[in-house]
C-alpha positions as CSV (number, residue, x, y, z in Angstrom):
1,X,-5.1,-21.0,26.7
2,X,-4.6,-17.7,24.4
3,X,-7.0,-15.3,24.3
4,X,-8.2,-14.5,20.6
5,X,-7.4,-11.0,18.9
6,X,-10.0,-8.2,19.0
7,X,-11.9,-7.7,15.8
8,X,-10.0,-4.4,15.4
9,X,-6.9,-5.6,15.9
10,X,-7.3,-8.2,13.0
11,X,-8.4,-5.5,10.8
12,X,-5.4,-3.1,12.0
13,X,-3.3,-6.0,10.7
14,X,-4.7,-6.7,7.3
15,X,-4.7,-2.7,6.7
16,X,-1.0,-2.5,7.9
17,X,-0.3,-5.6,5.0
18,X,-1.7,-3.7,3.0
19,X,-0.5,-0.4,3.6
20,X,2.9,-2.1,3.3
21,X,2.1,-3.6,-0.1
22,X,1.7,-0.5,-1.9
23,X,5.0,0.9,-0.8
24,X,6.6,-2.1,-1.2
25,X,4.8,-2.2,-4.5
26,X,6.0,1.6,-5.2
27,X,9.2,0.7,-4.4
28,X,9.3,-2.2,-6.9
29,X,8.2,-0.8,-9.9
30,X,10.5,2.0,-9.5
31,X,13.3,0.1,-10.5
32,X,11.6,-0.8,-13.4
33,X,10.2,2.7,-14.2
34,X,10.1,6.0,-13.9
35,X,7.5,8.0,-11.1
36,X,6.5,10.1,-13.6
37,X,5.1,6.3,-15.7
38,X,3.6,4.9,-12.7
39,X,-0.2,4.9,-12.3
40,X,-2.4,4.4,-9.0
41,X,-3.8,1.3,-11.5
42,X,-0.2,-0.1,-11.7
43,X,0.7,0.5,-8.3
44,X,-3.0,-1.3,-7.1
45,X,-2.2,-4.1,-9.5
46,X,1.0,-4.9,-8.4
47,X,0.0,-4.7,-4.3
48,X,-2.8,-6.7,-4.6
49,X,-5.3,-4.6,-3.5
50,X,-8.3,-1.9,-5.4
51,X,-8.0,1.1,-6.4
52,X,-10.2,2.1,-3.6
53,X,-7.7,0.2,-0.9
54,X,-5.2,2.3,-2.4
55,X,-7.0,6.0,-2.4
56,X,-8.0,4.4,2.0
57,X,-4.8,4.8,2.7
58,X,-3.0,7.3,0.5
59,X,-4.2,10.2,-1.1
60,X,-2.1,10.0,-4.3
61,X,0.9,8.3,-5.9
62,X,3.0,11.4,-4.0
63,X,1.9,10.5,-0.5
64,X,3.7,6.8,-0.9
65,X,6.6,8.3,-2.2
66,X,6.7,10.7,0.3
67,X,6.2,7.6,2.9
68,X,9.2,6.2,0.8
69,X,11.8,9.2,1.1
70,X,11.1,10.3,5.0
């Protein structure tokens, strides 16, 4: 018999997906573009999530690249 996962621990796992999403999304679209084009609206688009998701777990476009160069 398993033993099901805490509440919290499910949500810690959708927020890492979707933490991951908007780098990988970042990452994406900037081989197609330019930093400098890309928009918190693009980068929510393309990840799948809101705006609002995004701005939970970054404070700007700058902290996911940030995330993306260290």
């Amino acid at each position: 018999m398993t033993a099901e996962p805490a509440p919290t621990d499910l949500r810690r796992s959708r927020g890492d997906r979707q933490r991951d999403a908007i780098v990988a999304a970042v990452r994406e679209l900037l081989q197609e573009r330019s930093f400098a084009d890309l928009s918190v609206s693009t980068i929510s688009e393309r990840a799948g999530v809101a705006r609002s998701g995004f701005y939970f777990y970054f404070d700007s476009k700058y902290a996911v690249l940030a995330v993306i160069v260290a």
